[in-house]
N, C-alpha and C positions, 0 to 999 in steps of 0.2 A: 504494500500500500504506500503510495504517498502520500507524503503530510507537506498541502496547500499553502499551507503559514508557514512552512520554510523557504521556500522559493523565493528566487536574489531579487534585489529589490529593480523597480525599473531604471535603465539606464538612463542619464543625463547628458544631450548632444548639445552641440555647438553649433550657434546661429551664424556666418558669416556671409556678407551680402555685397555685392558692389554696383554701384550706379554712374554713368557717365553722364556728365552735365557739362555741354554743348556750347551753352550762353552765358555770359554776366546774367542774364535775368532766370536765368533756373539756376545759379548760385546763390539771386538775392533771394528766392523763393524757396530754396534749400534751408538757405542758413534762419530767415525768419520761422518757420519753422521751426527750427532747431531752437531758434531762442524764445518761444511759445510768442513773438510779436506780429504773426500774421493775424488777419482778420477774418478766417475764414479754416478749418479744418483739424480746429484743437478744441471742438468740442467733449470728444472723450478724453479727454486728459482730466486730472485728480489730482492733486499735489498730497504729498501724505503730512497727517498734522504734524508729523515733529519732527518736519527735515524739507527743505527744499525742493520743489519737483522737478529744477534743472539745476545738475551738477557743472560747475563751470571746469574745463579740464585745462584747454589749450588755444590757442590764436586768438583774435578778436571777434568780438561783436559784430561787425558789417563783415563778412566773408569775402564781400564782393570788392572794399576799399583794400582788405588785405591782400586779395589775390593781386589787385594794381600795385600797389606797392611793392606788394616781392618781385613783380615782373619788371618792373621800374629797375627795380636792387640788382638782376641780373642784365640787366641789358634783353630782356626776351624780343625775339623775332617778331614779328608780326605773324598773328600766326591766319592758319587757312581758313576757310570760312565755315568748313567742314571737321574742323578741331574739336578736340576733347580738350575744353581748357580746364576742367577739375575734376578729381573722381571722389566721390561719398562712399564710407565703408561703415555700413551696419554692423555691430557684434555683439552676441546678446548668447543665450543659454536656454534650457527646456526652464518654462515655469518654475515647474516641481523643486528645481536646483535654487532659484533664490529663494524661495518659501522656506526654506528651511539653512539658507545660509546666513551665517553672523557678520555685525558690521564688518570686522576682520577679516572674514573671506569675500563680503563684497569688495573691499578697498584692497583687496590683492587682486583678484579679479577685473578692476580696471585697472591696475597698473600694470601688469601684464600685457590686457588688450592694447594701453595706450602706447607701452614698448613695442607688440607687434604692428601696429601702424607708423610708428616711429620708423622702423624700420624698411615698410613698403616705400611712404614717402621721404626719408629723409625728414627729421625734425625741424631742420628749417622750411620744410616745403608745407608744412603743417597749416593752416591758415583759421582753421578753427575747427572744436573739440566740445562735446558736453555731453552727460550724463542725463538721461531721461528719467528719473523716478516717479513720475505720475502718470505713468500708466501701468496696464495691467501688469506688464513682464520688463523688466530695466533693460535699458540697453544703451549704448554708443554708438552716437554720429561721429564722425570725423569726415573732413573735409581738405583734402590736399592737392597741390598741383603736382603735377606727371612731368616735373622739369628733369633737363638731358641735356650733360654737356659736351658739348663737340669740339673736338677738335682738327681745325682743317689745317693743312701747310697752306706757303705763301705762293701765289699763282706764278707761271715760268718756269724757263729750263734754261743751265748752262749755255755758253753757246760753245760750237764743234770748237775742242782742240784745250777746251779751257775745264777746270774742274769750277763747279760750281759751290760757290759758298752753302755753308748751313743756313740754310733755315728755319728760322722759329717756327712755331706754328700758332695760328689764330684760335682763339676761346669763346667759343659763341653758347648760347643756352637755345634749347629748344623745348616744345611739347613731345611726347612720346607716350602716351596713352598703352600704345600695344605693347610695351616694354614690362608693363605690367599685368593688364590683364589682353594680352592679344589673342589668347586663343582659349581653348576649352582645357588643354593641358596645363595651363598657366590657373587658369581655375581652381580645378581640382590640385592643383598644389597646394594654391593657397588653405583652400579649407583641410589637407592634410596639417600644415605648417599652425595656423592660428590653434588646430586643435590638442599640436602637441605641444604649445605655449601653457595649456592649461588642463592639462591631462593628468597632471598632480592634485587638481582641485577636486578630483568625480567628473571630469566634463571629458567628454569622447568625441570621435566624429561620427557623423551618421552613415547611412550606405549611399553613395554615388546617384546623381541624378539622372544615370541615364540607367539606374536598376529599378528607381525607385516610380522619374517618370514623372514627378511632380513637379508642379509649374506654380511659381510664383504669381501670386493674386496681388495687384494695386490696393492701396488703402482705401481710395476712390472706389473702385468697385467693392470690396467688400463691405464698405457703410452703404452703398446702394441696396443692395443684395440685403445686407442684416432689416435697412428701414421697410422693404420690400416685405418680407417676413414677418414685420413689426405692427407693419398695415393690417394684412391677412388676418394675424393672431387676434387685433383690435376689431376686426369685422366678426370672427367667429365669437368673440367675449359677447357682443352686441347681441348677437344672434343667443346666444345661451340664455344673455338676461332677459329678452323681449320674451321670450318662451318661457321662462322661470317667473316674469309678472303672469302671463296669460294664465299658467300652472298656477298662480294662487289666486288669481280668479273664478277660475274654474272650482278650484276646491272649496272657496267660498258660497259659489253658488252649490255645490254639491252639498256642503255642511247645514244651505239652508231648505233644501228639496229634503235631506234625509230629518233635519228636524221637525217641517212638516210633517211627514209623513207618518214620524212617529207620534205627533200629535193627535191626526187621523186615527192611527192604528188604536191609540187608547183610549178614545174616545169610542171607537168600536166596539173594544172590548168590553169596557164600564160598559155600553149598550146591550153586548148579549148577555153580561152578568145581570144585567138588571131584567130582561126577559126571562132568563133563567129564572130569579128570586121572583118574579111574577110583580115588580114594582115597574114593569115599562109594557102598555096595553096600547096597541093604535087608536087612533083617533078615530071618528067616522070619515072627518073628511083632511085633504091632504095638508093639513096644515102643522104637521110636526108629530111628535110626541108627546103624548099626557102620561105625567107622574103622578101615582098616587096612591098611598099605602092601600093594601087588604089584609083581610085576614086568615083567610086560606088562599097564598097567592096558587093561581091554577094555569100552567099554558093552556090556553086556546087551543082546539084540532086545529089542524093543519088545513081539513077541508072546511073550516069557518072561513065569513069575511073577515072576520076581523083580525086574521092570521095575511089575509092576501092582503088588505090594507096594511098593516106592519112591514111584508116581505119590500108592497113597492116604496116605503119610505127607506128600508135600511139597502135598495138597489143601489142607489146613486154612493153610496160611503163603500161598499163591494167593489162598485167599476174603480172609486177613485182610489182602492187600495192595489189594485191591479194594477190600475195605471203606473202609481208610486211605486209598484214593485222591478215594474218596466223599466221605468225613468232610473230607479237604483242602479238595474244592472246593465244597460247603457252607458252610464254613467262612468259605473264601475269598467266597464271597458275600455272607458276614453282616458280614465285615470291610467288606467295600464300601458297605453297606447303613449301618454303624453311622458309615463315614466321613462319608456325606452326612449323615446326621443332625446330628452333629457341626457339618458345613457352615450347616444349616439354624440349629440352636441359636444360629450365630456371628452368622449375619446377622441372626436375630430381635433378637438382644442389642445390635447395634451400630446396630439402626433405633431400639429404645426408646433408648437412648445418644442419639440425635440427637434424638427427641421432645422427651426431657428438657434437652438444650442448648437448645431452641427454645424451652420454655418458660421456661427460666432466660434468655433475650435476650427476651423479649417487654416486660420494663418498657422495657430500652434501647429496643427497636422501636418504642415507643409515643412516646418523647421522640425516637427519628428516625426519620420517616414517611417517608422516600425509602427507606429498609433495605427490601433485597431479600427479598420472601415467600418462604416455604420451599418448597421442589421441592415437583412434585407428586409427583415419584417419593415421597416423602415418604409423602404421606398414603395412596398406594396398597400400601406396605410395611406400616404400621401397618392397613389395613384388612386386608389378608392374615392379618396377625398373628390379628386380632380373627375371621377366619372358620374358624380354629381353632383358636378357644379355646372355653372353654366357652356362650361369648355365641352361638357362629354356632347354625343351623338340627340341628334332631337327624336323623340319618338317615334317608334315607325322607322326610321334613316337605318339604314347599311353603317357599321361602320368602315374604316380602309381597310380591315382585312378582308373581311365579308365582299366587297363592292368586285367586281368581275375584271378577269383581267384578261387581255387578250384574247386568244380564241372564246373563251368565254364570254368577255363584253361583246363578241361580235352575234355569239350563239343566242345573247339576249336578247337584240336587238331584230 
């Protein structure tokens, strides 16, 4: 047998990310960002109460004044129009791994990270650095230029017969992007290199993305996609309570048919008790019932009038008990009817609930490729959903698999 609660805990991979940024204006858009001063896309951010929600690490505030400056400082080229003037390097960790890590190991942890970007860029190429603690999982931005210095000789050749003097050679800086991440090999380097930086701390590398196959989602889209699901969930809530009022309508009206009824009912009965005890005698004529003690109370035959008179005054309180008993179990059915519904509404609600957590784990899923794919029970609740909503086939309709294809559409026709 195995024993379940020994099994090694789950493993903790390393997030590393790189971005090319093209323009000064996706620098200045970068680094605002980065310093929460945009106007527009830091709405889930959260600063935690007893600490900062941006850790300052390295370069300045404006990314983009830095970046002229250091290019000022080397004399940079003019560059192409098609240039990578800065590259952004995301580095971050599986959740699970900060939840349970001490100040001490987070501040080893970026010192680390901050040395191996040091190292990509060159710390002077560094232009700015900060630590994200307000959101769900910590991570570092850094921001550096992809400077490269070249060395050319001096243009010319000796002339025939003469040896020509040395030449110095000329020091120019350039861009060079593909120097570091030019190709797919250079990639996978890196995320071997940044993982064995911190492979002392519990933090590993994941498996390869051409095993794993998973594709990087925009933040942009996945707040699309989460608000998308956010809608939906708000539509079926709506839907739950409009039907959860109408349910205590319903039972309201129900609690007042059934208290009628028993009203009726015992008013019935005090009637045949009291025909029994001989104190309830028909009338002659249809105007109710007369009470009135005897002394030897005697039922009437049956074959007397004044038994037929009795029978058609207690007719009408018969039909209306019938009626009532109808009305109950009606009733009683719609209750049961309205209870599944109910039923149904819950579990629609708590499939979208689960869509929507899958899609809010899908960034973590992407940075750990071993996380377990979502049931299919999953995807076969959510299509249920969608077969009656207003998307599925209209009644009566074919749907595409059914509808005829080929020789068949023509065998239709």
């Amino acid at each position: 047998m195995f024993d379940l609660s020994a099994q090694a805990p789950k493993p903790h991979y390393a997030v590393l990310r790189f971005k090319k940024l093209r323009t000064l204006g996706k620098i200045t858009k970068a680094s605002r960002h980065n310093t929460r001063t945009a106007a527009s896309g830091i709405d889930h951010t959260q600063p935690p109460p007893d600490r900062p929600g941006v850790v300052w690490l390295d370069g300045k505030a404006g990314a983009r004044v830095a970046w002229q400056e250091r290019a000022a400082a080397v004399g940079l080229e003019e560059p192409r129009r098609d240039a990578v003037l800065a590259i952004e390097i995301v580095m971050s960790a599986s959740p699970a791994w900060f939840a349970k890590a001490t100040p001490d190991e987070l501040a080893d942890w970026t010192t680390r990270s901050m040395g191996y970007a040091r190292q990509v860029f060159g710390a002077e190429n560094i232009i700015q650095a900060v630590r994200h603690d307000d959101e769900k999982t910590p991570h570092i931005h850094v921001i550096g230029i992809p400077l490269e210095r070249k060395e050319r000789a001096r243009a010319g050749r000796p002339r025939k017969g003469r040896e020509g003097a040395k030449r110095t050679a000329t020091v120019s800086w350039g861009l060079n992007a593909g120097a570091i991440i030019g190709t797919p090999e250079q990639m996978r380097q890196h995320q071997t290199d940044y993982a064995a930086v911190v492979a002392d701390l519990g933090i590993r590398r994941g498996r390869p993305k051409r095993e794993t196959r998973a594709q990087h989602k925009p933040a942009s889209v996945f707040r699309y996609e989460a608000a998308q699901d956010r809608a939906e969930a708000a539509k079926v809530l709506a839907a739950a309570r409009l039907i959860e009022a109408d349910t205590s309508r319903s039972m309201s009206r129900i609690q007042r048919i059934e208290r009628d009824a028993r009203a009726g009912a015992d008013a019935f009965t005090k009637g045949l008790d009291a025909v029994e005890q001989g104190e309830l005698v028909a009338a002659p004529a249809l105007s109710g019932f007369a009470v009135r003690p005897v002394e030897r109370p005697v039922l009437p035959p049956q074959a007397s009038p004044e038994f037929g008179g009795w029978f058609s005054n207690v007719r009408p309180y018969v039909k209306a008990l019938v009626g009532y008993a109808r009305k109950l179990a009606g009733l009683a059915e719609r209750e049961e009817a309205l209870k599944q519904r109910e039923a149904e509404v819950a579990r629609q609600a708590a499939t979208l609930e689960r869509v929507a957590q899958r899609e809010a784990m899908r960034e973590s899923v992407r940075a750990t490729p071993d996380a377990p794919r979502p049931a299919r029970d999953d995807y076969h609740a959510v299509a249920a959903i969608v077969a009656r909503s207003e998307f599925a086939d209209p009644p009566g309709g074919r749907s595409v698999r059914e509808r005829p294809q080929g020789r068949d559409r023509a065998d239709e026709r």
